[in-house]
VEXDREN-2710 file (C-alpha; in Angstrom, 1 decimal):
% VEXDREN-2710
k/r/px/py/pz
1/UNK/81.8/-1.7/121.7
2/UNK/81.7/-3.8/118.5
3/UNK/79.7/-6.4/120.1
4/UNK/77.0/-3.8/121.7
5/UNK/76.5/-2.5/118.1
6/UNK/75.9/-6.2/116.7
7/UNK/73.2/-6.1/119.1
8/UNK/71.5/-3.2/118.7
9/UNK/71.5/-4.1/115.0
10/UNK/70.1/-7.3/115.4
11/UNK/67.5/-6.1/117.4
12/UNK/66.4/-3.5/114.9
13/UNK/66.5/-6.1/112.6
14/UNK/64.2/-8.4/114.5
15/UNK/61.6/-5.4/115.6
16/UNK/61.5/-4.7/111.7
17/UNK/60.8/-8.3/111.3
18/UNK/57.9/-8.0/113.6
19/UNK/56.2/-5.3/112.3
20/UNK/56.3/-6.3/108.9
21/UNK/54.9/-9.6/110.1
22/UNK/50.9/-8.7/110.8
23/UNK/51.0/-6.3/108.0
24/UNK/52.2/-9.2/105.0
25/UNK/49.9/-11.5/107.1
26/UNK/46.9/-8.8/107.0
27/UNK/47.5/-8.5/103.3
28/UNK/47.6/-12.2/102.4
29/UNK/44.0/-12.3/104.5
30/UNK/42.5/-9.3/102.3
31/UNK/43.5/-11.1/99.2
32/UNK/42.2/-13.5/100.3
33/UNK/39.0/-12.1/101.3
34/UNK/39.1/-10.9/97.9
35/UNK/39.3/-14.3/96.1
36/UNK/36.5/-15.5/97.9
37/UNK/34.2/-12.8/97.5
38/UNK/34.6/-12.9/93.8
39/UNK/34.4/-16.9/94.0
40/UNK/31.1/-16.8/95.8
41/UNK/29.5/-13.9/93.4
42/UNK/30.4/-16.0/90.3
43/UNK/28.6/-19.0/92.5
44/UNK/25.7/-16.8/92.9
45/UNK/25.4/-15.7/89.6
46/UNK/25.5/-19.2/88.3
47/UNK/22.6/-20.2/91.1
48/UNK/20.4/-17.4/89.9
49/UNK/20.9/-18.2/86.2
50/UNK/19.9/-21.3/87.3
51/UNK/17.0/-20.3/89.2
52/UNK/16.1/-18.0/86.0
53/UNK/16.2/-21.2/83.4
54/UNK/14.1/-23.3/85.4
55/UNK/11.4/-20.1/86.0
56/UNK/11.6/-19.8/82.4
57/UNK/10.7/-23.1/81.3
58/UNK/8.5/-23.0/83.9
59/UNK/6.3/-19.8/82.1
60/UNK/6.9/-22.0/78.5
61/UNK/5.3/-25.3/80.1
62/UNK/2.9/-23.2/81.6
63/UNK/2.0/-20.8/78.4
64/UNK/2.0/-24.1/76.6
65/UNK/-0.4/-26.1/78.6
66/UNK/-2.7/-22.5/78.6
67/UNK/-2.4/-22.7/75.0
68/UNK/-3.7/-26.4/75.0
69/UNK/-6.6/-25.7/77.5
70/UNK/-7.7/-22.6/74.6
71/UNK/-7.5/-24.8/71.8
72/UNK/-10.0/-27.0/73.5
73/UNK/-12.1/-24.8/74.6
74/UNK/-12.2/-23.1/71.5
75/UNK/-12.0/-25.8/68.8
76/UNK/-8.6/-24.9/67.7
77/UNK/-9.4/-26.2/64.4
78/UNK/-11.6/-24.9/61.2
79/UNK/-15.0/-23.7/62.4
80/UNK/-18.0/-25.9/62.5
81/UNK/-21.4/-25.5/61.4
82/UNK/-23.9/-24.7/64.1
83/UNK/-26.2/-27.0/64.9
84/UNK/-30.0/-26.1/65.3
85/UNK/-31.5/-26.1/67.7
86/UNK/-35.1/-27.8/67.7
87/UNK/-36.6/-29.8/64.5
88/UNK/-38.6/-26.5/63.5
89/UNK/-36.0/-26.4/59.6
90/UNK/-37.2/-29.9/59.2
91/UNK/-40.7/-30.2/59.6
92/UNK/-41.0/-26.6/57.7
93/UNK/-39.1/-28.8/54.9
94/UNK/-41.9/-31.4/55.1
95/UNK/-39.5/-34.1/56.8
96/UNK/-38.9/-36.0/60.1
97/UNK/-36.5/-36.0/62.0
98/UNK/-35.2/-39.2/62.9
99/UNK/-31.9/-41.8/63.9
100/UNK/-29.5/-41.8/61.6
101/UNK/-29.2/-45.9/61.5
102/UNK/-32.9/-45.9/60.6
103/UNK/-33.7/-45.9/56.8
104/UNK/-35.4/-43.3/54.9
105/UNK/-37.7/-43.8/52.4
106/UNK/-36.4/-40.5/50.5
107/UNK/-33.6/-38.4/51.3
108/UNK/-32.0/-36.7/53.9
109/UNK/-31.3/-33.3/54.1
110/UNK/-28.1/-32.3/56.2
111/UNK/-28.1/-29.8/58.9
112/UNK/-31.8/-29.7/59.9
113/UNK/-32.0/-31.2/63.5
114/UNK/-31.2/-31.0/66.3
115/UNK/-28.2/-33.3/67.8
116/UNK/-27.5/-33.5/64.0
117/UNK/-24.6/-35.7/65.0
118/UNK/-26.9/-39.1/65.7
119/UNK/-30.0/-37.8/63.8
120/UNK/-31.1/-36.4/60.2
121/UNK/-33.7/-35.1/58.4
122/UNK/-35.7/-37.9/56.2
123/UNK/-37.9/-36.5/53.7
124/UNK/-40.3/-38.5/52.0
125/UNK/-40.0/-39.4/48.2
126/UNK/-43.4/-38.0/46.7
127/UNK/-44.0/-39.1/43.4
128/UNK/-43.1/-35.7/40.8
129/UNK/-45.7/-34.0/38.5
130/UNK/-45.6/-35.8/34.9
131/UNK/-43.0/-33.7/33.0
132/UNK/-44.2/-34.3/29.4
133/UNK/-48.0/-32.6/28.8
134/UNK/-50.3/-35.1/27.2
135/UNK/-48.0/-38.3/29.1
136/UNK/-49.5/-40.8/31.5
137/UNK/-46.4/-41.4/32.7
138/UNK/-42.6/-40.2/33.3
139/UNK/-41.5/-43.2/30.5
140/UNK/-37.8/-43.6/30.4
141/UNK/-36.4/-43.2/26.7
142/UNK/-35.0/-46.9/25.6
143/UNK/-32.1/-47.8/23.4
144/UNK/-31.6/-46.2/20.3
145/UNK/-28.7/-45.6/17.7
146/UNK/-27.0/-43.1/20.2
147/UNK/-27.1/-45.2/23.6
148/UNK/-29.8/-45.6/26.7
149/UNK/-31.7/-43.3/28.7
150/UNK/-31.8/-44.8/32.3
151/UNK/-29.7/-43.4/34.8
152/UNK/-26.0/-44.2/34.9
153/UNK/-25.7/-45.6/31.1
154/UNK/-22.4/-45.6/29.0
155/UNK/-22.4/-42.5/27.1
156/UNK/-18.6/-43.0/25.3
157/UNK/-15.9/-42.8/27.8
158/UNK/-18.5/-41.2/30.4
159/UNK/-21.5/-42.1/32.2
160/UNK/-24.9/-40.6/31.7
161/UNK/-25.6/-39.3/35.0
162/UNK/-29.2/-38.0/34.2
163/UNK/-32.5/-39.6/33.1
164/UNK/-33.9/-39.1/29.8
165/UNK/-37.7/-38.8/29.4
166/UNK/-39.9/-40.0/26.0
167/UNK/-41.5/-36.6/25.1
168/UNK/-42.2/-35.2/21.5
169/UNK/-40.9/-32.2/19.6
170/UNK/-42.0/-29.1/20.7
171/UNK/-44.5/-30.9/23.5
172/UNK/-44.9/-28.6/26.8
173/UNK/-42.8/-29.3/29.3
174/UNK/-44.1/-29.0/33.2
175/UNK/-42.7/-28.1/36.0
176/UNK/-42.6/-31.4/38.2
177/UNK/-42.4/-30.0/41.4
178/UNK/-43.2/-26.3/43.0
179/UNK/-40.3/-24.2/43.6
180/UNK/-38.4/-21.1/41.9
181/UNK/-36.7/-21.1/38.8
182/UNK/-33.0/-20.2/39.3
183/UNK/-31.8/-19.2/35.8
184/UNK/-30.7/-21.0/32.7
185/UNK/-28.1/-24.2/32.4
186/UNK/-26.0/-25.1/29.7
187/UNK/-23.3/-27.6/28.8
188/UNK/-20.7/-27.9/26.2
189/UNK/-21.4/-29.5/23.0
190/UNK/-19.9/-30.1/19.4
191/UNK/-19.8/-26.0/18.9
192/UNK/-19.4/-24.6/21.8
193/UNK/-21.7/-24.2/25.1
194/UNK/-25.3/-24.3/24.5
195/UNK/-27.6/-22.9/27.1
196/UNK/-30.6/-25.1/26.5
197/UNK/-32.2/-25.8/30.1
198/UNK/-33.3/-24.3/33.1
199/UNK/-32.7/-25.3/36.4
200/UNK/-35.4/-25.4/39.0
201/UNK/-35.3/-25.6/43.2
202/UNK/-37.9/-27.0/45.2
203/UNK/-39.8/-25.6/48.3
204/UNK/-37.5/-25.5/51.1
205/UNK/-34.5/-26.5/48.7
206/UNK/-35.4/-30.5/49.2
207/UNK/-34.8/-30.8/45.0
208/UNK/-32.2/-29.0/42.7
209/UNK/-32.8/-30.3/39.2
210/UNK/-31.6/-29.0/35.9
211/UNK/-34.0/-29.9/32.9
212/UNK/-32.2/-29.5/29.2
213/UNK/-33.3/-30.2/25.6
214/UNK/-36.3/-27.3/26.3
215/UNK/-37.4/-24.0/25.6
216/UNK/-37.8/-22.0/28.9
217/UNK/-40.4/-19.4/28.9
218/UNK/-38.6/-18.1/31.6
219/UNK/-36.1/-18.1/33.9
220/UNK/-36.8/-16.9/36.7
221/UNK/-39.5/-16.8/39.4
222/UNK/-41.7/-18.8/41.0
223/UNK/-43.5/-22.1/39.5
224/UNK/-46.2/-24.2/40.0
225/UNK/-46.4/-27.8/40.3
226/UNK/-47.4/-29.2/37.0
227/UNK/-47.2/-25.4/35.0
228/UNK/-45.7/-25.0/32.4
229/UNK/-42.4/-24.4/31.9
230/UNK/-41.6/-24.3/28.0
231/UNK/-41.3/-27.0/25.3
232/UNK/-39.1/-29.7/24.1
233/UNK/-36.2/-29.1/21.6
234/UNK/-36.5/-30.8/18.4
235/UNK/-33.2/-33.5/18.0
236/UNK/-33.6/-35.1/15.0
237/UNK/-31.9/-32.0/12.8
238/UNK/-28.9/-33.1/14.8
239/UNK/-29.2/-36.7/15.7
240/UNK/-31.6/-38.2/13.2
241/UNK/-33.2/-41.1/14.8
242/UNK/-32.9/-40.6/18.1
243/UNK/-35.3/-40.9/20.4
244/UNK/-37.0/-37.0/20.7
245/UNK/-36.8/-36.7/24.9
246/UNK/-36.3/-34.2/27.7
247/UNK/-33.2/-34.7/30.0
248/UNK/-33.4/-34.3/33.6
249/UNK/-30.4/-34.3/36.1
250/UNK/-29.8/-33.9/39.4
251/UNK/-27.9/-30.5/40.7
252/UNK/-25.6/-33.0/43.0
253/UNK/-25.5/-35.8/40.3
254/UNK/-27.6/-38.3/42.6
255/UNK/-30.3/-40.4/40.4
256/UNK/-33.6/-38.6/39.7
257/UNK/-35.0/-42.2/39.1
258/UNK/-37.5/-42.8/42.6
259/UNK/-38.8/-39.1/41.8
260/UNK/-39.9/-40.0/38.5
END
């Protein structure tokens, strides 16, 4: 009796066995499962972070090389002036336009030719009107007590970057080229500025000179080659001895010298 219950027990024992088996075995599988579904979505996310780097620095490369391409096209850089296109601003400022390695017997004016890059615009020196009225010449004022007049002299510390002219107290002063006058010009002296000049532009802006040491009679207009355009200063009240002369400079500080 003993020994049939033994049985019976162990047999329970083993069916429990059994069916607890597949259903531990089923578990471990879903873990499993588990662990590798949440391995292989970590993988993924990791391949499409990846895939989003590379797509990015694909768009920077790309927006970069666009930005390039625009700069070139555009110029990128400050703007440039615009170049004309025929000879027409030249010729109507009584100049030819020529290659730049040839020389000019004059001066060139910037920004008046076509393909301005290899070419400029020469304009030939023509002698200027006599400035001093009753002269025979544009004489340059010698030495004297208070220095030269020729271009480019040592005035002190400075240089004299003007021309000084032989022309008498109160003589009329012409206009040495035709052009507009474009208002008075001064400088600073012992006591304080002194407007004593006028400053006149040629035709088609080939000369800019200022003329000091004279009496405008205006300052503004238009003005005829060889007219009158006011009278010499008297110097000796200040500067007894000098030379009595008209000065004549440059607007861009280049010597007046050929023109004379």
């Amino acid at each position: 009796m003993l020994s049939r219950k033994t049985l019976l027990a162990g047999a329970l024992l083993l069916c429990c066995f059994l069916a607890s088996a597949p259903a531990s075995e089923a578990e471990k599988g879903g873990n499993g499962t588990a662990v590798g579904t949440t391995v292989g979505a970590a993988g993924a996310r990791r391949r499409h972070a990846a895939q989003d780097g590379r797509q990015n620095k694909t768009l920077v490369f790309r927006s970069k090389v666009k930005t390039k391409k625009m700069k070139k096209t555009t110029g990128g850089g400050p703007r440039h002036r615009k170049e004309p296109r025929d000879d027409s601003a030249c010729t109507r400022s009584r100049g030819i336009c020529q290659a730049s390695r040839y020389l000019c017997q004059g001066r060139y004016l910037r920004d008046k030719c076509a393909v301005a890059r290899t070419r400029q615009c020469c304009v030939p020196a023509g002698p200027w009107s006599i400035l001093c009225a009753g002269h025979h010449n544009n004489r340059v004022r010698a030495c004297d007590v208070y220095g030269c007049g020729a271009y480019n002299q040592r005035r002190g510390e400075d240089l004299h970057e003007a021309v000084d002219l032989v022309c008498g107290d109160f003589a009329v002063v012409n206009a040495p080229f035709s052009g507009v006058l474009a208002g008075p010009v001064g400088r600073v002296g012992h006591d304080g500025l002194q407007y004593d000049g006028v400053k006149i532009i040629s035709d088609g802006e080939m000369y800019c000179v200022k003329i000091f040491n004279v009496r405008p009679y205006r300052y503004l207009g238009a003005v005829s080659k060889g007219e009158g355009l006011g009278y010499v200063l008297p110097l000796q009240d200040r500067f007894s001895g000098v030379t009595s002369h008209l000065e004549v400079q440059m607007c861009d500080g280049s010597d007046p010298s050929r023109f004379l």
